[in-house]
N, C-alpha and C positions, 0 to 999 in steps of 0.2 A: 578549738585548741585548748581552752582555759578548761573544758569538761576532759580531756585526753589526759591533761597535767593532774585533776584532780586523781582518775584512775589511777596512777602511776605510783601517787604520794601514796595513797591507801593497799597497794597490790605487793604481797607477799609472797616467797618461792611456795609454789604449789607441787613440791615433792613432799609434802608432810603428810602424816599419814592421817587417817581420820575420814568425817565429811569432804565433798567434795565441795572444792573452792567455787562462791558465789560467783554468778555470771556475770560478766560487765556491762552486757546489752541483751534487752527482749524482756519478757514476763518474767515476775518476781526475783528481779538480778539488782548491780549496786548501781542502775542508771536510775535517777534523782534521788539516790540517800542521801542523807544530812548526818552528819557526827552529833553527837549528844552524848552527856555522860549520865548514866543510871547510879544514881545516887542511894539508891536502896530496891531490894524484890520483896513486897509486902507476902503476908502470909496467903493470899489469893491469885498470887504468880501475876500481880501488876508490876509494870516497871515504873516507880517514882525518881523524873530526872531530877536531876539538880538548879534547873529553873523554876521548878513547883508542877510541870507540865504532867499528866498520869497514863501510862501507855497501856495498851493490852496487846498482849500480841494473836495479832488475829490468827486465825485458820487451827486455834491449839486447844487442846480438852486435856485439861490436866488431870491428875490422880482426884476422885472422892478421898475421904476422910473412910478409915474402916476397909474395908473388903480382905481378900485372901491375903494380901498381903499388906496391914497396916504400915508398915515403915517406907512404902511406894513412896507417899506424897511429901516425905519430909527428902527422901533423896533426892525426889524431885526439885523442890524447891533450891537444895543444897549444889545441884548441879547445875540449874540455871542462876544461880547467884554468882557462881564461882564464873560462868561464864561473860557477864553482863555489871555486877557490882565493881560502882569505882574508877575502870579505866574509861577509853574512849571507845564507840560502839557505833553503828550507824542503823540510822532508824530509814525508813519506807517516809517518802511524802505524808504528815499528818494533816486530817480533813479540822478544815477553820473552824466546825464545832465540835465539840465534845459529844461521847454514847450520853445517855438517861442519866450512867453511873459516874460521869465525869472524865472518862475514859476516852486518848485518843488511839483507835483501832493502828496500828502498823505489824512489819514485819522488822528483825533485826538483824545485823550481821555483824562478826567479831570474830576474830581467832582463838584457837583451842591454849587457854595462857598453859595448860599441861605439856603442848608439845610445840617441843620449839622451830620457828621457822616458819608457824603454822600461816597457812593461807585464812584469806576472809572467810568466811563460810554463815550460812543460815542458819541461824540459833535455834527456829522452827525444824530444822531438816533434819539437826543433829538431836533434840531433844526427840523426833518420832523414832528415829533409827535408832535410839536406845532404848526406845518401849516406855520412857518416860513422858508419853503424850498421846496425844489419838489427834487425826484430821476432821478437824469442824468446819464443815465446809459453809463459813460465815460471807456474806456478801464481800467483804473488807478482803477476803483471804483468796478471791476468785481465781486473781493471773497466776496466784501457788498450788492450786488445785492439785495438777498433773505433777507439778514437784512434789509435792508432800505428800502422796496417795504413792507414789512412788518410794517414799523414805520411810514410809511408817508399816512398809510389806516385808521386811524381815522381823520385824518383833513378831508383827498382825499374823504371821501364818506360823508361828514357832510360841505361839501363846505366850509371848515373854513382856515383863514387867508388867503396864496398864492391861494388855490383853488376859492375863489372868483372871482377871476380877472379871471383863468385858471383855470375853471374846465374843467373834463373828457367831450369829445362830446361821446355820447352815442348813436350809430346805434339800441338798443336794438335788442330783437328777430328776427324782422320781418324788420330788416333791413332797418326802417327810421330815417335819423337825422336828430336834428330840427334844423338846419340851412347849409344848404350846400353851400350859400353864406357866413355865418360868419369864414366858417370851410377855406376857401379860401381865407380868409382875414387874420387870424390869423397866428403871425409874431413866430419867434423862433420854441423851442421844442411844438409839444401840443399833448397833450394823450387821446385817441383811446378805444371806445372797443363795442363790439357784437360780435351777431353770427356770425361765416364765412357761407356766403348763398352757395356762391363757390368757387371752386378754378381753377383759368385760367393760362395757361401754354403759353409761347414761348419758342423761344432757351436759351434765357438769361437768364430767370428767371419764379418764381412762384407767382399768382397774388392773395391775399387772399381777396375777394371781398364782405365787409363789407355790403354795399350800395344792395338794389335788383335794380335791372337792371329797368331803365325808371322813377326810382323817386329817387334815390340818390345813385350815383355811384361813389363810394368810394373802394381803394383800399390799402392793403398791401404788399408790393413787398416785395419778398425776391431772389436774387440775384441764380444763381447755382454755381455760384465761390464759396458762402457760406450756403451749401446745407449740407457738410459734419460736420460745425459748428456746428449747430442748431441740426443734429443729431444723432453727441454727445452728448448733452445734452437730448438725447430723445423724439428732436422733428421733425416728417419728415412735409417738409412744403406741401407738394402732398398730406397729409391726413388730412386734418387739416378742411374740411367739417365739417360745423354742428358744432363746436366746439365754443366756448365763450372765447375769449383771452382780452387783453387789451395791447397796445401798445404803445411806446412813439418816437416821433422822427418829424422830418422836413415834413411839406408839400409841393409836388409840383405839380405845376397848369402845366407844360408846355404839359403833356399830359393828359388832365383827371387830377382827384383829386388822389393823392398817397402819402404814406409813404413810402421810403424804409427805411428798417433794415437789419443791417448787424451781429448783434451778439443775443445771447441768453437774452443778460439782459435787450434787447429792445421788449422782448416780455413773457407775463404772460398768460397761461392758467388759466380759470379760473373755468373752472366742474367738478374740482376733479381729478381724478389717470383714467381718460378716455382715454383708448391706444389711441396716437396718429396715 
């Protein structure tokens, strides 16, 4: 009863226009936010509440400093300040310790103060679906996965704002990308996708091989420590031929071109209910 009442006090007409209104029950919805007020957005997109507490909001990759469009990262900033500085906000359950960097990982929700009437909504959902963020698919950020992979696909495929700088390299069908030099220069997270032409095995792990062999050999590692993860969620990485995924995570040169990934939220099928 006293959790129905809380919902009630915090629930806005959801005829506003914008993101859609945060869910009240299930993965990444306002079932156990807490109110808090963000007291300042530091220049690293931390939220500094008013208790002294330091948030980050998980599942989000905000603008670099520089690229095609230098003035990304200050709108950025600018828009999620405007959303989150000052009033009252609700935060995701924060863990009893703090990250390395002081930082306690959550998600947020607040109404658009631009439009009135505005329902709760996910401060994470609306910053991807403006192109002002990318999905990092951080341990913290896991039950948002499918939410935000979802919200940040009209900027992602319309090359708009973050995706400018960082769009998708795309292997398409036939497994050529048009730069296999650029794809090995590119610094952080960067995101991945085609047909898997094949799949190569060792003892350690599974090779999902982007790239056709002799014109751009490109891979996605997935680990066998983490073989049982992946299919839980219903994906066996040994069958994964022929299949169209998209992927997001670190490149590394020291062997050949790869990605490894180690959880589900670092990888999207993308043909449908196709048994894996």
């Amino acid at each position: 009863m006293a959790r129905a009442l809380f919902l009630a006090a915090i629930s806005v007409p959801a005829q506003a226009q914008g993101v859609d209104a945060a869910r009240e029950s299930g993965p990444c919805s306002l079932a156990g936010v807490s109110p808090a007020v963000v007291a300042l957005v530091d220049d690293d997109f931390d939220l500094l509440l008013d208790d002294g507490r330091r948030v980050v909001l998980a599942g989000l990759e905000f603008p670099a400093q520089g690229g095609k469009d230098p003035g990304l990262r200050a709108r950025a900033l600018s828009r999620l300040s405007a959303l989150l500085e000052g009033d009252q906000v609700f935060l995701s359950e924060l863990s009893p310790a703090p990250d390395r960097w002081g930082r306690h990982p959550a998600y947020a929700a607040a109404p658009d103060r631009a439009l009135a009437g505005a329902p709760l909504a996910l401060v994470g959902a609306a910053m991807l679906q403006e192109g002002l963020a990318r999905f990092r698919p951080d341990p913290a950020a896991a039950d948002c996965a499918k939410l935000y992979q979802a919200a940040e696909a009209p900027a992602r495929e319309k090359n708009l704002g973050i995706w400018t700088s960082e769009p998708v390299v795309d292997f398409g069908a036939a497994g050529n990308s048009p730069s296999m030099a650029g794809l090995a220069e590119r610094k952080g997270m960067v995101v991945v996708s085609g047909v898997v032409q094949s799949v190569g095995e060792s003892r350690r792990a599974a090779y999902l091989n982007l790239g056709r062999r002799g014109v751009s050999k490109f891979a996605v590692m997935i680990s066998r420590r983490n073989f049982a993860i992946f299919e839980a969620g219903g994906v066996g990485p040994l069958a994964l031929k022929g299949r169209r995924l998209r992927a997001r995570g670190l490149i590394e040169t020291h062997n050949g071109l790869l990605m490894e990934i180690a959880s589900p939220a670092e990888l999207e099928l993308l043909d449908g209910d196709a048994a894996p």
